[in-house]
C-alpha positions in Angstrom: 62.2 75.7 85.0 65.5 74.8 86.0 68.8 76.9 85.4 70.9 76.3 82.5 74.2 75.0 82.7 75.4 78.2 80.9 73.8 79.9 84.3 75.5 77.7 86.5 79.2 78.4 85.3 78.1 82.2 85.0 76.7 82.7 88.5 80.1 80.8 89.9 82.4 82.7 87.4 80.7 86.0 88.8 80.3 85.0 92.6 83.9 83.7 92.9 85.0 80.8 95.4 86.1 81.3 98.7 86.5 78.4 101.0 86.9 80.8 104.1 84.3 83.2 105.3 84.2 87.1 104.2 82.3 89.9 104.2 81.1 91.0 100.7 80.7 94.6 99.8 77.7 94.8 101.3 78.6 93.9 104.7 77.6 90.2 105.3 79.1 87.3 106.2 79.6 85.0 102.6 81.5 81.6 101.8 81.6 79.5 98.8 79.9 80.6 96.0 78.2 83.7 97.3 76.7 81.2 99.9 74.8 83.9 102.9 73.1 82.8 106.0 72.9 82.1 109.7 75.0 79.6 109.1 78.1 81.9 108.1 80.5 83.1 110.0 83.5 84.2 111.2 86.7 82.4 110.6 84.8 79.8 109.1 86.5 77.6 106.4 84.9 74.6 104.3 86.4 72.5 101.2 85.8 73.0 97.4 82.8 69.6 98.2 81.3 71.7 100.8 81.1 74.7 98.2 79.6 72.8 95.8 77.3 71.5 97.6 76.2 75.0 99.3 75.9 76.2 95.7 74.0 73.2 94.3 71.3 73.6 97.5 70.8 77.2 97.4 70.4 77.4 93.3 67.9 74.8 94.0 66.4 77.1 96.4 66.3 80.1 93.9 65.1 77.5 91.1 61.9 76.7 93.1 61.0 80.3 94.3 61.5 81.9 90.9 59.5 79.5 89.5 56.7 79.8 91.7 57.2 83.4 91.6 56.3 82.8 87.9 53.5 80.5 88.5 51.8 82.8 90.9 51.8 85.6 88.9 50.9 83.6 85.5 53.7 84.5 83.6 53.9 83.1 80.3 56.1 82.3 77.3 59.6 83.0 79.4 62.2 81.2 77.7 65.6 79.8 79.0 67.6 82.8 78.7 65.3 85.2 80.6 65.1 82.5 83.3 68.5 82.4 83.8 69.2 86.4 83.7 66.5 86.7 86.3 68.0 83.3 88.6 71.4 85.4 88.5 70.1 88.8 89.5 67.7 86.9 92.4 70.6 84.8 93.6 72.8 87.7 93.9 70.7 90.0 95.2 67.7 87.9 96.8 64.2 87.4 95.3 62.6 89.8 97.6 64.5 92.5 95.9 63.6 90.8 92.6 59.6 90.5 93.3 59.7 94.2 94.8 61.4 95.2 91.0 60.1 97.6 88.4 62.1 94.9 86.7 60.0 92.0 87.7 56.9 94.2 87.4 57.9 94.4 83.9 58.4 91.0 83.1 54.7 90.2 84.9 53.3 92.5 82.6 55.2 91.7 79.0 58.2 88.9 79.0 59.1 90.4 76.3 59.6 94.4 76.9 62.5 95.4 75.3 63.3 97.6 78.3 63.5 95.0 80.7 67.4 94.6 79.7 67.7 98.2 81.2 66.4 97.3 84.3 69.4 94.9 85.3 71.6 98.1 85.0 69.8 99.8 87.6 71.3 97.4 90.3 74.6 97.7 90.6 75.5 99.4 94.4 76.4 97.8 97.4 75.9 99.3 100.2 75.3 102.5 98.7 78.8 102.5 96.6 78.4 102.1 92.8 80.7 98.6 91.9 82.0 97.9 88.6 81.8 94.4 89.0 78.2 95.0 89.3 77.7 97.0 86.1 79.5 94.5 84.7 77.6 91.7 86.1 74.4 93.5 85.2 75.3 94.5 82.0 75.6 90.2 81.3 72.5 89.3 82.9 71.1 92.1 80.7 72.6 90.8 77.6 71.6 87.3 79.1 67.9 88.7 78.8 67.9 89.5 75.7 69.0 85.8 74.4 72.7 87.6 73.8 
């Protein structure tokens, strides 16, 4: 599957821009769009292309490992909207957190569990400090779940 344009605007709307290197809550180094890596660093700047770009090649990036993450585990019947709520919650915090999930363990076992929404809520520290941009970011991708 591929992510929805919906998806797109959401995950920029709730990563932010910054064209100059910071370090999120959680400690590590970020530009762009929530864009992480070796590549980061201090002082760094780029332009708005360069953050596009950055966010265009690592979406593509979560696209293709969610979706094999779906293959290999025979997942069936997910449709658009739970697609996208689980691209957000894996590029914000990562698909090894997502595949290591009671959340995801849910989804392998039943798309369709109506307490998967709940499980989005569970994530919402940052290095150990409860954020309300999180709950509020989880409480979207929940909603996003449920076709909301």
């Amino acid at each position: 599957m591929k992510a929805s344009e919906d998806v797109k605007k959401f995950i920029k709307g709730q990563e932010g821009n910054k064209l100059e290197a910071y370090r999120c809550p959680a400690g590590v180094w970020t530009i762009g769009y929530g864009h992480t890596g070796s590549d980061v660093r201090a002082g760094m700047k780029i332009t708005q292309a360069e953050a596009d770009r950055l966010f265009d090649q690592d979406l593509s990036v979560f696209e293709r490992q969610l979706t094999d993450m779906i293959h290999a585990n025979s997942v069936t019947g997910l449709r658009q909207n739970q697609f996208d709520a689980l691209l957000s919650f894996a590029y914000n915090l990562g698909l090894s957190r997502l595949r290591g999930s009671t959340l995801w363990r849910k989804v392998k076992a039943n798309p369709d569990d109506p307490t998967i929404a709940d499980e989005f809520k569970r994530w919402v520290y940052a290095g150990g400090v409860k954020l309300r941009g999180l709950e509020k970011r989880r409480a979207a991708e929940a909603e996003m779940y449920k076709g909301k």
